[in-house]
C-alpha positions as CSV (number, residue, x, y, z in Angstrom):
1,X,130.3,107.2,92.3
2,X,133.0,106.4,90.3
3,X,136.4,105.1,91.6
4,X,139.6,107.8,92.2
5,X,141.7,106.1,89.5
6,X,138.8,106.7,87.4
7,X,138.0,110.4,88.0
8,X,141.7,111.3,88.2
9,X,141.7,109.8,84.5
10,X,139.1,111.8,83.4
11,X,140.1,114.7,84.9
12,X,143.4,114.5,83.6
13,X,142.0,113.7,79.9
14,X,139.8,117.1,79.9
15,X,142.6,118.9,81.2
16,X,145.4,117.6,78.4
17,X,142.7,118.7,76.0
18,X,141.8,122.1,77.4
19,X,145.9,122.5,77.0
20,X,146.8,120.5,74.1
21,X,143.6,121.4,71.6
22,X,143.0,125.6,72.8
23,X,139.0,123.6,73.9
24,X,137.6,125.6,76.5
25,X,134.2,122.8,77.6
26,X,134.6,120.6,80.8
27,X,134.3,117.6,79.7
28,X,135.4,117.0,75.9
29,X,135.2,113.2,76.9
30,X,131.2,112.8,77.5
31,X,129.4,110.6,75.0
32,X,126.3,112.8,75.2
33,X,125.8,116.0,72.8
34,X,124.2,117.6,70.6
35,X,124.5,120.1,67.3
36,X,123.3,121.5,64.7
37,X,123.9,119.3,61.7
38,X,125.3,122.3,59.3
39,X,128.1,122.4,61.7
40,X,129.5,119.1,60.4
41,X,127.9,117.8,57.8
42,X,130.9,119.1,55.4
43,X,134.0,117.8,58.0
44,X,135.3,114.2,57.4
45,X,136.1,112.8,61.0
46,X,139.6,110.4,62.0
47,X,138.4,109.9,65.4
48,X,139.6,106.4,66.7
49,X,137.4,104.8,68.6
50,X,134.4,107.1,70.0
51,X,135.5,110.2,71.1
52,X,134.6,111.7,67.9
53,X,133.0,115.0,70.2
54,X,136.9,115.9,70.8
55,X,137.3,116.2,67.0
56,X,134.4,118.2,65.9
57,X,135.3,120.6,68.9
58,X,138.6,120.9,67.3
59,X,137.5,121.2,64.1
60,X,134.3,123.5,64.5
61,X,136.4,125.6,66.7
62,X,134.7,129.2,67.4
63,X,131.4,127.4,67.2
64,X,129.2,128.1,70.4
65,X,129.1,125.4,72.8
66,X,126.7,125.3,75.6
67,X,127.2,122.6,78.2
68,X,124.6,121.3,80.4
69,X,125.5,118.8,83.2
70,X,124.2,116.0,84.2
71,X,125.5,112.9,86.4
72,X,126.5,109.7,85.5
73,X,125.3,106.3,87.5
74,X,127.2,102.9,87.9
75,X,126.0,100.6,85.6
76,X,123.4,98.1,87.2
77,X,124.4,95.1,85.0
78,X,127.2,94.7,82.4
79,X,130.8,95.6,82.8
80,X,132.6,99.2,82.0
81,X,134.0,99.5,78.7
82,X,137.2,101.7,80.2
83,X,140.3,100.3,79.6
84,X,143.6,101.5,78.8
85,X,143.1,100.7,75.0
86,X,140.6,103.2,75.1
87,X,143.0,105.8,77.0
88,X,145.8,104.6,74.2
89,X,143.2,105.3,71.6
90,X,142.2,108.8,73.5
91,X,145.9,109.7,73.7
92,X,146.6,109.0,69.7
93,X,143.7,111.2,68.9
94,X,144.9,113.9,71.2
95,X,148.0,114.1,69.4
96,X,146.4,113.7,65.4
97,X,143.8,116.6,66.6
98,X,147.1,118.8,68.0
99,X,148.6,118.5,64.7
100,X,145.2,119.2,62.7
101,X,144.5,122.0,65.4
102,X,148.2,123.7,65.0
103,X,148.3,123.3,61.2
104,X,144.5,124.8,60.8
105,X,145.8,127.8,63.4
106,X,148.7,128.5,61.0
107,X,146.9,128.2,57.7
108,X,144.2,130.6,58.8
């Protein structure tokens, strides 16, 4: 169970890019996913960090998405990577893909 600082962040991340980037998935922050490699294998990615699944959301827009849920577990050894570099980095991508997303919406 992850603390309420911690979901509150998340949820507050998926939301901004629900609003910000038109995505219309849950959880645009989850390491885990899969596609079909013709979807991508012609984009160039900027994503800082590793939330590169917020960029080829953005970026294969239209594309179906199927989301399937599964839970995450505390980790039983090791520390958490989350930190607030990693929500600067999350924010700085939200606002390159917001550009990218606006400028691909008026070029279409």
């Amino acid at each position: 169970e992850w603390p309420l600082i911690r979901k509150l962040i998340s949820k507050i991340g998926n939301s901004l890019a629900g609003l910000w980037l038109g995505l219309d998935v849950k959880d645009s922050m989850t390491g885990l996913f899969a596609l079909k490699k013709d979807l991508i294998k012609n984009l160039s990615f900027e994503a800082i960090g590793y939330k590169i699944l917020l960029e080829i959301l953005v970026k294969t827009k239209g594309a179906k998405v199927k989301e399937v849920p599964f839970v995450c577990v505390n980790r039983q050894e090791g520390s958490s990577k989350f930190s607030f570099s990693i929500i600067n980095d999350y924010f700085k991508l939200l606002k390159i893909l917001r550009k990218s997303a606006s400028y691909n919406t008026k070029n279409r």
